[in-house]
MMTF fields as JSON, N, C-alpha, C and O atoms, coordinates in Angstrom:
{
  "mmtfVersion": "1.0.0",
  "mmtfProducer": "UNKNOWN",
  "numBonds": 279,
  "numAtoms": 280,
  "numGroups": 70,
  "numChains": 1,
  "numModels": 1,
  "chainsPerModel": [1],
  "groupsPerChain": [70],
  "chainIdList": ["A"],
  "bondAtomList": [4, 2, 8, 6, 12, 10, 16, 14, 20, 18, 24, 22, 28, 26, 32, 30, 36, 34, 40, 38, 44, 42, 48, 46, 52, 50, 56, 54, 60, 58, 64, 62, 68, 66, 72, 70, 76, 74, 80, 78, 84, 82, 88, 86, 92, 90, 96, 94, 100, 98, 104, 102, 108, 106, 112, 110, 116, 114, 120, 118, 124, 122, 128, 126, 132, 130, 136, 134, 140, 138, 144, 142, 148, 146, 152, 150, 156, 154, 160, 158, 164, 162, 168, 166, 172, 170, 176, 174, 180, 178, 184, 182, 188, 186, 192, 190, 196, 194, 200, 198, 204, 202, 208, 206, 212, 210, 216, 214, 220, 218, 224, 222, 228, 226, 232, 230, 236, 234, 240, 238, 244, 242, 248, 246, 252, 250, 256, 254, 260, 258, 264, 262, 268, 266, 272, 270, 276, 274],
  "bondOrderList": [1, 1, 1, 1, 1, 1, 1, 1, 1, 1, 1, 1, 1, 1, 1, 1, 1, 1, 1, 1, 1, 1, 1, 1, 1, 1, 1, 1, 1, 1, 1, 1, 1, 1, 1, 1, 1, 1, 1, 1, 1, 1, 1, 1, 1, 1, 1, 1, 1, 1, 1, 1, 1, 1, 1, 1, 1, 1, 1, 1, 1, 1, 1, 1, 1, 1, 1, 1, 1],
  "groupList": [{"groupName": "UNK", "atomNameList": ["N", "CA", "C", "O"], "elementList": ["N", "C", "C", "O"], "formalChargeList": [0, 0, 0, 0], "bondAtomList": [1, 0, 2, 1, 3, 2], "bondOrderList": [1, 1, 2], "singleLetterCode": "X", "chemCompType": "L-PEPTIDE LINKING"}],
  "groupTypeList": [0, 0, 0, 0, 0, 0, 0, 0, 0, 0, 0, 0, 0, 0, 0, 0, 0, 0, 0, 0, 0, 0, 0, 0, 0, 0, 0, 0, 0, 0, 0, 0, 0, 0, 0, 0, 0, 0, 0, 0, 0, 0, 0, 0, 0, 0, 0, 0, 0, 0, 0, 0, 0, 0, 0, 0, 0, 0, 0, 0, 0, 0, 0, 0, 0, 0, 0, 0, 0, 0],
  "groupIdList": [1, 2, 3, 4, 5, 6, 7, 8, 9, 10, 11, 12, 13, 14, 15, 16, 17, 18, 19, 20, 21, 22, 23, 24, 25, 26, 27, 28, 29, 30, 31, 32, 33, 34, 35, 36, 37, 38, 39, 40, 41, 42, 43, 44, 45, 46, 47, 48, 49, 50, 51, 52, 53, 54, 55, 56, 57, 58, 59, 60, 61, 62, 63, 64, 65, 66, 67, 68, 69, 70],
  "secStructList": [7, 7, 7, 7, 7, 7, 7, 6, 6, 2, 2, 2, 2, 2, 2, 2, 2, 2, 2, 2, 2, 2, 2, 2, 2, 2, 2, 2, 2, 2, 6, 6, 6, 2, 2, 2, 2, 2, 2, 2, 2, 2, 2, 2, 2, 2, 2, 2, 2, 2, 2, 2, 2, 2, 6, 6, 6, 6, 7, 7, 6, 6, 4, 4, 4, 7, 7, 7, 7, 7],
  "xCoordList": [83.833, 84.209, 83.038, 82.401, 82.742, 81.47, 82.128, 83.337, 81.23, 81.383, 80.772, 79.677, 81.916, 81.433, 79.946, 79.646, 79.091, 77.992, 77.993, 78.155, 77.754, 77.856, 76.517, 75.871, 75.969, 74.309, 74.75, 75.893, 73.521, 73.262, 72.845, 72.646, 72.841, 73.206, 74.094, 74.298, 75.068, 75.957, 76.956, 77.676, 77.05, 77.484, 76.82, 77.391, 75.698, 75.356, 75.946, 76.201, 76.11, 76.891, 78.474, 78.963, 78.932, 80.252, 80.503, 81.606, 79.288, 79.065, 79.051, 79.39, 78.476, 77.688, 78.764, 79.068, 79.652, 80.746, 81.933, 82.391, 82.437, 82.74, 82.474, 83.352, 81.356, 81.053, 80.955, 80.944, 80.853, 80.882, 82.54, 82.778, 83.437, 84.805, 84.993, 85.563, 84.749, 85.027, 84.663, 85.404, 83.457, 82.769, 83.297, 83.799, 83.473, 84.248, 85.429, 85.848, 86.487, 87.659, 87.405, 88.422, 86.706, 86.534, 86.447, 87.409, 85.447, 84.88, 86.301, 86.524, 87.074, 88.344, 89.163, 89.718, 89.218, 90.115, 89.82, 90.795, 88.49, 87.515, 87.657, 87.447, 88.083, 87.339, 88.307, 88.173, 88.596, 89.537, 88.326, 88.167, 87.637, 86.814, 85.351, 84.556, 84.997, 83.447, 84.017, 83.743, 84.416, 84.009, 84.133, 83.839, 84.543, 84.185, 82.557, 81.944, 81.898, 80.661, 79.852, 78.766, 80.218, 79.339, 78.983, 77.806, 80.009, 80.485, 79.085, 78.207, 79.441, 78.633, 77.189, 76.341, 76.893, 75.793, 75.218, 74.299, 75.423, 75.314, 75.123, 74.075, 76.273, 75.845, 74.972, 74.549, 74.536, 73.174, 71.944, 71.204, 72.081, 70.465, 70.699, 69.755, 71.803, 71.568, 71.431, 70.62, 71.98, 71.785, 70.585, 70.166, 69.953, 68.528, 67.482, 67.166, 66.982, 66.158, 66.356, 65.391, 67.616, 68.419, 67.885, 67.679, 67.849, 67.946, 66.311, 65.961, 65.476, 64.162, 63.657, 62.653, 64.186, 64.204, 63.981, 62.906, 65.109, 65.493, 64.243, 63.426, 64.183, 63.634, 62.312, 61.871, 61.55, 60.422, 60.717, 59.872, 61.682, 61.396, 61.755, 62.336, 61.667, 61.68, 63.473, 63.802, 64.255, 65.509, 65.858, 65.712, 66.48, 66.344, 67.59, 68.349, 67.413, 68.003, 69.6, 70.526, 69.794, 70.796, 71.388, 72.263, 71.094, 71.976, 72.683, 73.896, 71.983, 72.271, 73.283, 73.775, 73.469, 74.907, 75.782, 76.559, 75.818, 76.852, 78.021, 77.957, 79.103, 80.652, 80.715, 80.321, 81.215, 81.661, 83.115, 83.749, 83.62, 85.129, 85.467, 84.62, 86.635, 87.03, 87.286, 87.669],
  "yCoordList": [38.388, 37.283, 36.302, 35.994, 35.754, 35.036, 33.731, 33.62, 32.822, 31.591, 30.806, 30.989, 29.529, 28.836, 28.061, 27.709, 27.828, 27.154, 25.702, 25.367, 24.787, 23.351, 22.906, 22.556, 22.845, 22.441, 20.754, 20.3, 20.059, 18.921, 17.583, 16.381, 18.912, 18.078, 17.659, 16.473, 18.817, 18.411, 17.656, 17.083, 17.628, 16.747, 14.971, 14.002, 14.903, 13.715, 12.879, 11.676, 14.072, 13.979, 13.706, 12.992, 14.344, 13.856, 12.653, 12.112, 12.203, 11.024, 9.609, 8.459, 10.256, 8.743, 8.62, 7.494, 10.007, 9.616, 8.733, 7.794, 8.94, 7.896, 6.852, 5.99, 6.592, 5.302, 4.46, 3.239, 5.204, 4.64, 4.627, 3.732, 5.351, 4.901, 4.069, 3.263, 3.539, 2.419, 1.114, 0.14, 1.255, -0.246, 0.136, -0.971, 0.484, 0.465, 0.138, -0.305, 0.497, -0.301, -1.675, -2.364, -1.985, -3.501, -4.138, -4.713, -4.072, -4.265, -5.016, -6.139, -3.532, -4.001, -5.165, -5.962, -5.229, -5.993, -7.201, -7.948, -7.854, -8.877, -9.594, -10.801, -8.616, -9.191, -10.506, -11.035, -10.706, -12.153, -13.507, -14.684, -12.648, -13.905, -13.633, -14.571, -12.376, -12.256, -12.446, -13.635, -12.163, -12.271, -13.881, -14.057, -15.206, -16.069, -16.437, -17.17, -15.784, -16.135, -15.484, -15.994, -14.201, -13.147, -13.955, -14.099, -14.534, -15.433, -16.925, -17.382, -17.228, -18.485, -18.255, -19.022, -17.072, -16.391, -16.218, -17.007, -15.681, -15.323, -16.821, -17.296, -17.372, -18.355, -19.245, -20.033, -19.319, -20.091, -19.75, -20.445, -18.182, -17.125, -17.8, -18.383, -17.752, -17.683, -19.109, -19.338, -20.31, -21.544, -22.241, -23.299, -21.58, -21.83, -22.421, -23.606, -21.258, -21.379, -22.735, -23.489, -23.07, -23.948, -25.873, -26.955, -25.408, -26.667, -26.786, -27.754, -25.881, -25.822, -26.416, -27.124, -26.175, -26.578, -28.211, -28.809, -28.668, -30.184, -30.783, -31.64, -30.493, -31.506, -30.797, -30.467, -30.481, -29.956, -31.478, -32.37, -31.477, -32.688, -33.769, -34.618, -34.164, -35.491, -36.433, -37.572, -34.888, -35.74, -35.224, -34.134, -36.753, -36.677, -35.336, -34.816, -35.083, -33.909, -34.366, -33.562, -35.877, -36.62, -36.295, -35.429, -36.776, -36.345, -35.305, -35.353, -34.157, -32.756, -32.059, -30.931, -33.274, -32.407, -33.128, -32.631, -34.93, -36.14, -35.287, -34.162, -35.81, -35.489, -36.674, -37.767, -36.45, -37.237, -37.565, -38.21, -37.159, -37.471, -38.689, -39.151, -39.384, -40.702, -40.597, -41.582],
  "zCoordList": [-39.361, -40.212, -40.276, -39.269, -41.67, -41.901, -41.25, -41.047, -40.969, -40.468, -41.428, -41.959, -41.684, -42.888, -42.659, -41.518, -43.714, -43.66, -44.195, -45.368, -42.975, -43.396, -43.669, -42.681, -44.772, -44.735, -44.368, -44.322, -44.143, -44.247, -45.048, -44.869, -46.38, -47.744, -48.042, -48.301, -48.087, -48.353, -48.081, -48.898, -46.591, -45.525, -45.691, -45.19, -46.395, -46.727, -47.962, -48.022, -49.107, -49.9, -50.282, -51.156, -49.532, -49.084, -48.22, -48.147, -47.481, -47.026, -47.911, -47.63, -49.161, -49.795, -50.672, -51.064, -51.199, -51.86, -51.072, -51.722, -49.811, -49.47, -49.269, -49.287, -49.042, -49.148, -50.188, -50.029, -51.678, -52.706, -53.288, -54.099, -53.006, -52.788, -52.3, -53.035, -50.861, -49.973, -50.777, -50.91, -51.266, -52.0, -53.227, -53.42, -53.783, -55.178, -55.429, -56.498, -53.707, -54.012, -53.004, -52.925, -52.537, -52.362, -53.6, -54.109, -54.062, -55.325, -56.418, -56.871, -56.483, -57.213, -56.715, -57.471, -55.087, -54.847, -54.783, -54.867, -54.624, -54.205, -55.801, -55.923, -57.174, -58.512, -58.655, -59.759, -58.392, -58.529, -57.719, -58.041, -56.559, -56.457, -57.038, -57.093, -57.464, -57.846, -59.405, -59.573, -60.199, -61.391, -61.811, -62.994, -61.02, -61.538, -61.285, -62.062, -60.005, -59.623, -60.404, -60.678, -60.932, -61.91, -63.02, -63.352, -63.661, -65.101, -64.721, -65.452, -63.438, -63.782, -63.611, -64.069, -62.871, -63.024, -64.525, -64.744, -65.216, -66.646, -67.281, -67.72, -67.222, -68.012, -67.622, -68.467, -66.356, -65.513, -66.51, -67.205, -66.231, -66.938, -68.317, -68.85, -68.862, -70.928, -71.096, -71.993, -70.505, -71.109, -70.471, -70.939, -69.263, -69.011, -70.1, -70.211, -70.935, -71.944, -72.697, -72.827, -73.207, -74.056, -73.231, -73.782, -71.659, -70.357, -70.834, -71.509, -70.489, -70.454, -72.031, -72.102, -72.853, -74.174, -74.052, -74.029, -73.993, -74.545, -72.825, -73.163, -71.74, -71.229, -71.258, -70.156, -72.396, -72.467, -73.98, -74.055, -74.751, -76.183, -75.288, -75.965, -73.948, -72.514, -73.083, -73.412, -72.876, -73.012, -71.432, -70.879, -70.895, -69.295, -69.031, -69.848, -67.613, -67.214, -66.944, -67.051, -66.551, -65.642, -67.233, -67.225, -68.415, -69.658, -69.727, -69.931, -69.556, -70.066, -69.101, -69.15, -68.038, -67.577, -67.001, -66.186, -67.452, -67.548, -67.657, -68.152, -67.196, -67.58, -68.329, -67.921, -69.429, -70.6, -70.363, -71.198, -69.309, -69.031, -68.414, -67.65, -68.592, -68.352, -66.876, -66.245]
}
């Protein structure tokens, strides 16, 4: 009777797939607190350019992010 052959690829492989199961369902369960940090991420990067803009024409910075709220 042959005796099965476990290479050490494959055994790595079946390794990294669990591990990418494991972080993938963190991932899911965590999205309630990362996707607000993802979100403000993004909008940090895209309204950058827009920040760099106006205090490059010397409109002060303390303006550009006043709360206008009572």
């Amino acid at each position: 009777m042959a005796k099965p052959i476990i290479t050490l690829n494959g055994l790595k492989i079946v390794i990294m797939l669990g591990m990418l199961v494991i972080i993938l369902t963190g991932i899911r369960f965590a999205a309630d607190i990362i996707v607000p940090f993802v979100l403000a991420i993004f909008l940090a990067v895209v309204i950058n350019p827009l920040v760099q803009l106006m205090v490059r024409c010397r409109v002060p910075r303390c303006w550009l992010f006043r709360s206008w709220s009572a």
